[in-house]
C-alpha positions as CSV (number, residue, x, y, z in Angstrom):
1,X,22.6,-8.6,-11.2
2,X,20.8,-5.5,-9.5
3,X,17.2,-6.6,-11.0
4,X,18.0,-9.6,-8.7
5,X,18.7,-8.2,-5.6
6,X,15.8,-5.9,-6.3
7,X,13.1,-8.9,-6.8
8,X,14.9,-10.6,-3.2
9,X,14.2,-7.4,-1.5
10,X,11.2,-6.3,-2.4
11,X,8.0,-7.7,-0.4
12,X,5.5,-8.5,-2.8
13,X,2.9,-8.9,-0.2
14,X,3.1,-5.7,0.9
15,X,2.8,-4.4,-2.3
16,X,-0.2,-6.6,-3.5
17,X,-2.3,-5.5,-0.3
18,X,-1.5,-1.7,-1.1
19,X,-2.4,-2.5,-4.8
20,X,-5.9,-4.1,-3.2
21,X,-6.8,-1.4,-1.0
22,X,-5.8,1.3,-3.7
23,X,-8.6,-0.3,-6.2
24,X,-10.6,-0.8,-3.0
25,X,-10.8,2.7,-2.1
26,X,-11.1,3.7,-5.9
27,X,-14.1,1.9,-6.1
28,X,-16.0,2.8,-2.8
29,X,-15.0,6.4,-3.8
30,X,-16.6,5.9,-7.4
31,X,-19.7,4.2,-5.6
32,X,-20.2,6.3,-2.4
33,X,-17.8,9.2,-1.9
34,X,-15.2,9.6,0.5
35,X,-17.3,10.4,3.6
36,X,-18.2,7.2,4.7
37,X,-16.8,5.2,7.9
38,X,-15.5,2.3,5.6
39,X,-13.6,4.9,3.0
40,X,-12.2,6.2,5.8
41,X,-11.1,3.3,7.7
42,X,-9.2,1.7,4.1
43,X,-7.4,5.1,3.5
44,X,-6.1,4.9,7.0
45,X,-5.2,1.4,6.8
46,X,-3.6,1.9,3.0
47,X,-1.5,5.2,4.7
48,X,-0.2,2.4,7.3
49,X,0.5,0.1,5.1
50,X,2.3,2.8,2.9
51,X,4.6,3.8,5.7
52,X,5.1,0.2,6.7
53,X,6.7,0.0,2.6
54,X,8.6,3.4,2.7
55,X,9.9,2.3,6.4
56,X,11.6,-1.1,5.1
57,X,13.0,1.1,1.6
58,X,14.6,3.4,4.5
59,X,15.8,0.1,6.5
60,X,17.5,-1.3,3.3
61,X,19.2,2.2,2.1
62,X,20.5,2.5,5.4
């Protein structure tokens, strides 16, 4: 019964566009480094949509 309430809850398309920018950050690091505009520019967006994630866990423990 909990495993359901978890898959309700749980926005999946949150997660997939964390999952996205994670391998899309991976690779522009592997290709370029980390001191490029673009690198810099995903890793801010993937900390906002990280604390977008964390903010609705909060929302539902609450």
């Amino acid at each position: 019964m909990r495993t359901d309430r978890f898959i309700e809850t749980e926005n999946s398309k949150l997660l997939m566009d964390i999952v996205e920018l994670r391998v899309k950050l991976s690779n522009l690091y592997n290709s370029t480094g980390p001191n490029t505009s673009e690198y810099v520019s995903l890793s801010i967006k993937l900390d906002c949509l990280m604390n977008e994630y964390f903010d609705e866990k909060l929302a539902q423990i609450v």
